[in-house]
C-alpha positions in Angstrom: 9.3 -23.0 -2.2 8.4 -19.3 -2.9 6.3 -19.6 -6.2 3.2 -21.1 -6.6 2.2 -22.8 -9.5 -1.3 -24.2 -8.4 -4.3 -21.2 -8.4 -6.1 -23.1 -6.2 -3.9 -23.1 -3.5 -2.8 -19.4 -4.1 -7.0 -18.2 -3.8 -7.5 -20.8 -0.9 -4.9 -20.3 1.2 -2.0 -17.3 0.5 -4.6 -14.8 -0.9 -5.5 -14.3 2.7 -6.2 -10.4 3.9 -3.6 -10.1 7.2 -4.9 -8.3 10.2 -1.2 -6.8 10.6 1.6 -6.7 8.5 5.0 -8.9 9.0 8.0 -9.0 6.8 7.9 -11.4 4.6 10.1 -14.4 6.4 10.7 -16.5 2.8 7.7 -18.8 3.5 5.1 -19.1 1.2 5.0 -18.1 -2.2 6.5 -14.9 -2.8 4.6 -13.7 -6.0 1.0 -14.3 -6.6 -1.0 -14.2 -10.2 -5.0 -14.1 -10.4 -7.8 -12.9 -12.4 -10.7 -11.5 -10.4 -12.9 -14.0 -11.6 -10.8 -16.6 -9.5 -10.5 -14.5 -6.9 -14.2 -13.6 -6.7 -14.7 -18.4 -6.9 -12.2 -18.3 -4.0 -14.8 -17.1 -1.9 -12.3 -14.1 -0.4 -14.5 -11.0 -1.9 -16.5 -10.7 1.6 -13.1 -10.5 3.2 -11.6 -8.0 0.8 -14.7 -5.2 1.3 -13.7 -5.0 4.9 -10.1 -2.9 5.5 -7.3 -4.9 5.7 -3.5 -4.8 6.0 -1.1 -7.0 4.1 2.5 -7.8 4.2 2.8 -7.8 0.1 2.4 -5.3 -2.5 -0.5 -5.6 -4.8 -0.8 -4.4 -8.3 -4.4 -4.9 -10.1 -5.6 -4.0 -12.9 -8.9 -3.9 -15.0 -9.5 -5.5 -18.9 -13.8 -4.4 -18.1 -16.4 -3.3 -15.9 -15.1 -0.8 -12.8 -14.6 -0.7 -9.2 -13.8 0.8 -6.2 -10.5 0.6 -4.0 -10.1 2.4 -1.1 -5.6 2.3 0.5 -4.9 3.9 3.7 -8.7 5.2 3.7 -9.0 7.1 0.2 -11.3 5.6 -2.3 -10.1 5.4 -5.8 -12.5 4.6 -8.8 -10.7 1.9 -11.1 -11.5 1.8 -14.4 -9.9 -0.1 -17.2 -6.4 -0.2 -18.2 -5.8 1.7 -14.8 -2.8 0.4 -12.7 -3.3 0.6 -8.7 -0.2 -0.4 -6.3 -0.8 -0.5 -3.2 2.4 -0.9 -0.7 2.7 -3.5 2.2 1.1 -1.9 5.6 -1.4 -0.2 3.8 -4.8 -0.4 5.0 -6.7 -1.9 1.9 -10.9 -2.2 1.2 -12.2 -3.4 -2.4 -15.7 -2.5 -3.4 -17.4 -3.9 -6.6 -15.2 -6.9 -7.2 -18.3 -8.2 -9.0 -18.9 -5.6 -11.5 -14.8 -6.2 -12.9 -12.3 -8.4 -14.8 -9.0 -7.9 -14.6 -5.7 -9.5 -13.0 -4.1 -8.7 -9.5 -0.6 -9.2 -8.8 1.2 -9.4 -5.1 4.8 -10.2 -4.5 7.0 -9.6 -1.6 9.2 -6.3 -1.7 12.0 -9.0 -1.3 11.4 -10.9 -4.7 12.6 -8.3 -6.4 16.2 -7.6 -7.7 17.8 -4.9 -5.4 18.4 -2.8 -8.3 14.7 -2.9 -9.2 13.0 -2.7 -5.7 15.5 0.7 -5.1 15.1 2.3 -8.3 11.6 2.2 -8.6 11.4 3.0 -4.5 9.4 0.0 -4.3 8.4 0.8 -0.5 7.8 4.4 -0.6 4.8 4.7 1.5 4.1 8.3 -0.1 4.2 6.7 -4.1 1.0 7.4 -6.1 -1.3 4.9 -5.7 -3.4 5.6 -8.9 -1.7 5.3 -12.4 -3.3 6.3 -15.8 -0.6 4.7 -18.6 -1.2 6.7 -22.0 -2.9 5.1 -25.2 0.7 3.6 -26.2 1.7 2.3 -22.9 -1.8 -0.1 -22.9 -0.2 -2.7 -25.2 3.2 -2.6 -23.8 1.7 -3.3 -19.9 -0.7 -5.7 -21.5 2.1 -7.7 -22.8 4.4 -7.8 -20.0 1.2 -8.8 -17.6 0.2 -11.6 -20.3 4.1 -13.0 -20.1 4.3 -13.2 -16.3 0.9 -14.5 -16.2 2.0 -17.5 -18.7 5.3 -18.0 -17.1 3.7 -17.9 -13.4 1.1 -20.4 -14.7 3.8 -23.0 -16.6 5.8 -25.5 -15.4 8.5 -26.5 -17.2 11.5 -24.8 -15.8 13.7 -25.7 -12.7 12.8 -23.8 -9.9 15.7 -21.7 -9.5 15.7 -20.7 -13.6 11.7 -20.0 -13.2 12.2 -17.9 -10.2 14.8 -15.9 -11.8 12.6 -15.9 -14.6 9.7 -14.4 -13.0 11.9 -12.1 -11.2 13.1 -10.4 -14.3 9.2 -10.1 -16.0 8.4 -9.0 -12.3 10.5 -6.4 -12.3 10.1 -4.9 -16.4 6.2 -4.5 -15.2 7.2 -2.7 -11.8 9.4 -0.3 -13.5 6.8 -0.1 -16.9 4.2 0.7 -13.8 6.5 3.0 -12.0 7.2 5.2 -14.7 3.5 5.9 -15.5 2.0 9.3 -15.2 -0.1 10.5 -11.9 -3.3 11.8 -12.1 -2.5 14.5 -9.7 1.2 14.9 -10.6 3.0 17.8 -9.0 6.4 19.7 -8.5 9.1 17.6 -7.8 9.9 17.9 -3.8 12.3 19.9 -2.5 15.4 17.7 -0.7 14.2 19.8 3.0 10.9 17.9 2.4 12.4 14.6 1.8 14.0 14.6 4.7 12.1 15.3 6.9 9.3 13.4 5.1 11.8 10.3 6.1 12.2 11.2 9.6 9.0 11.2 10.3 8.3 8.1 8.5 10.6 6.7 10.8 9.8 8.3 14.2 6.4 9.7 14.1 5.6 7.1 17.0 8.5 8.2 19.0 7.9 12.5 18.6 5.5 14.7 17.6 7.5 18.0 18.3 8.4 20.1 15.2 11.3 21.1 17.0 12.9 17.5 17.5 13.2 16.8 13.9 14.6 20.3 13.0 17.1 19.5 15.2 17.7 16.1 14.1 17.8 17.4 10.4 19.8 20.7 11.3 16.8 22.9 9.6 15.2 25.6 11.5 11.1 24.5 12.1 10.3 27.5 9.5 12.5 25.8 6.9 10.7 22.8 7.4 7.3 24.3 7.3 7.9 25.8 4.0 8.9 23.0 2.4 6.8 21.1 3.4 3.7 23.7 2.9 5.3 23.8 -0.5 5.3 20.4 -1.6 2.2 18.9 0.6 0.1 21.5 1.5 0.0 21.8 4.9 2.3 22.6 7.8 5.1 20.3 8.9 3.7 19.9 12.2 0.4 19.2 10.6 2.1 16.4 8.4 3.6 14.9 11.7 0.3 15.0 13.2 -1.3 13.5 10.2 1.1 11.2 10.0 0.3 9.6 13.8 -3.6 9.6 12.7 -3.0 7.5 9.7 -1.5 4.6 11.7 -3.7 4.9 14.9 -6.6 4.5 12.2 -4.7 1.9 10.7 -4.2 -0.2 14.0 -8.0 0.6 14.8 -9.6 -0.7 11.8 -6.8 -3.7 11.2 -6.5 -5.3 14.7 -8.0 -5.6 18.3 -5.3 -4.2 20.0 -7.6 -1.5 22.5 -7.7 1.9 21.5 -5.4 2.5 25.1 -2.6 0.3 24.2 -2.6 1.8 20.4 -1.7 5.2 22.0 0.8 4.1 24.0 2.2 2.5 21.0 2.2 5.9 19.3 3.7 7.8 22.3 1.1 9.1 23.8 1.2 9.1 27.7 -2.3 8.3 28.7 -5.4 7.3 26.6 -7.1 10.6 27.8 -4.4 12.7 25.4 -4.2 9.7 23.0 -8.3 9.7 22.6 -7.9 13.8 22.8 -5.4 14.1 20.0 -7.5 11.6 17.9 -11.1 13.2 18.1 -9.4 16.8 17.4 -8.2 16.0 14.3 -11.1 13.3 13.1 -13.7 14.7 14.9 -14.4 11.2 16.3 -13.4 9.3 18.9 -10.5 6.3 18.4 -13.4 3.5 19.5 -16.6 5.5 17.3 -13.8 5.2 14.4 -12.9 1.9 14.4 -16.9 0.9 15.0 -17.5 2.8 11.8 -14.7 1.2 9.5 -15.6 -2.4 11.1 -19.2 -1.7 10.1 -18.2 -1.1 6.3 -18.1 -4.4 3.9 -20.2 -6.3 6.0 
C-alpha cells in the first residue's frame, strides 16, 4: 500500500523523525498530508525540536502565526504563505510548532514521475530551502495544496487511479514550488562549479585533496577555485572541507555512532586528525558538538 488514507495512522506511526536516512524500500505510505494542528495532537512536536534526519522530503507551509526551522543546521524564520523543502538526509529541528497553522507535506523522491523528480532536481542537496512565491502565486499554491489535500483525504478511487492521481497534483505543486523565487537568489553557476560541486557530493568521504578532483574533472585546482570562489564564496578546497563538516555534524547530532568510527567513515585515518580537522574548522570538538545539538529541543 503506499498511500495512506487514515491521519491517525500517518501522525501515529509514519510521521516518525529517523535517526538516519534509508531509501525509501516501497513500504509504507509514500506521500503524507497533515495540518500542524494534527501533527502538534500526535504528540510528535517534542520529537521534531530535537535534529533529525529523514528519508522523505518535506514541504510545509504556513496559513498563520510563524516559526522556526532549522535544515542542515541553519535556522529559517517561516512566515505565512512561505514554502520550505527540505531534502531527504537533511538534518531537520522545528521550533514554535505551537505558535503556527499550516500543512506539511512529505513524499518519497520515488513517488514522483521521473520527468518531474529530474526536472525540478528533486534531490539536489544544494536547492534553496526557503521560497517566498509572489502576491499572484498565493492562490495558485493554495489551490493545488487544497486539491491534493482533498484527494489524499478521499476515498473513492481504486488504488492504482488514486495513486496516479495524487502523483500528478504531487508533482504540479513540486514544480509550482520549484519555480518560486529565492530570497538570496544569485548568478547562475558556472558548468566548472557544477562539476565539481557533484564530485564532491559524491566523494567528499573518500578525498579531501583539491588536487584529486582536478584530476578527476581534467580542470587545473585554480580553475576550480575560481569557480567556485565565484559562485559560493569560498575556495574549492574550503567547499570540500565544508562539505566533510556538514555530514560529520550530521552523523553526530542524528545517531550514536562514536565520534571515532564517524571519522573513519569520512576518511580520516585516526580520531586524533578526524577530532583535529573537526575543532579547526568549528572551533569545537566532535563530542562538545554533538552534546550541544543533543541538548537543544529538550
Amino acid at each position: 500500500m503506499l498511500v495512506n488514507t487514515r491521519q491517525d495512522d500517518i501522525t501515529g506511526r509514519h510521521f516518525a523523525p529517523a535517526s538516519e536516512p534509508a531509501p525509501y524500500d516501497g513500504r509504507g505510505p509514500s506521500i503524507e498530508i497533515l495540518t500542524l494542528s494534527r501533527l502538534r495532537a500526535s504528540g510528535a512536536a517534542p520529537d521534531l525540536a530535537r535534529p533529525f534526519r529523514s528519508d522523505r522530503h518535506c514541504l510545509l507551509t504556513l496559513t498563520s502565526g510563524a516559526m522556526r526551522h532549522a535544515v542542515d543546521f541553519a535556522e529559517h524564520a517561516v512566515a505565512p504563505g512561505q514554502w520550505l523543502w527540505a531534502r531527504p538526509g537533511q538534518v531537520q529541528q522545528w521550533t514554535g510548532l505551537d505558535r503556527a497553522e499550516g500543512t506539511v507535506i512529505r513524499f518519497a523522491t520515488e513517488f514522483l514521475d521521473p520527468d518531474t523528480a529530474i526536472g525540478v532536481c528533486v534531490d539536489d542537496p544544494h536547492a534553496p530551502v526557503l521560497r517566498a512565491p509572489a502576491s499572484e502565486d498565493h492562490a495558485l499554491l493554495r489551490a493545488a495544496t487544497t486539491q491534493l489535500q482533498w484527494e489524499h483525504s478521499a476515498d473513492k478511487l481504486p488504488l492504482d487511479t488514486r495513486l496516479q492521481v495524487l502523483r500528478h497534483l504531487l508533482a504540479v505543486l513540486v514544480l509550482r514550488v520549484a519555480s518560486l523565487p529565492t530570497p538570496q537568489a544569485g548568478p547562475e553557476p558556472s558548468e566548472v562549479y557544477l562539476a565539481f560541486r557533484d564530485a564532491v557530493e559524491r566523494d567528499f568521504a573518500n578525498s579531501r585533496r583539491l588536487s584529486d578532483y582536478a584530476e578527476s574533472l581534467a580542470y587545473s585546482p585554480r580553475t576550480l577555485s575560481r569557480a567556485t570562489l565565484a559562485a559560493a564564496g569560498i575556495p574549492a578546497k574550503e567547499f570540500i572541507d565544508r562539505r566533510v563538516v556538514l555530514e560529520a555534524k550530521r552523523m553526530l547530532a542524528c545517531s550514536p555512532i562514536p565520534a571515532a568510527r564517524i571519522g573513519e567513515r569520512l576518511g580520516f585515518s585516526s580520531a586524533t586528525n578526524f577530532n583535529k580537522f573537526f575543532a579547526q574548522r568549528t572551533a569545537q570538538t566532535p563530542i562538545a558538538f554533538r552534546a550541544s545539538v543533543q541538548h537543544q529541543g529538550r
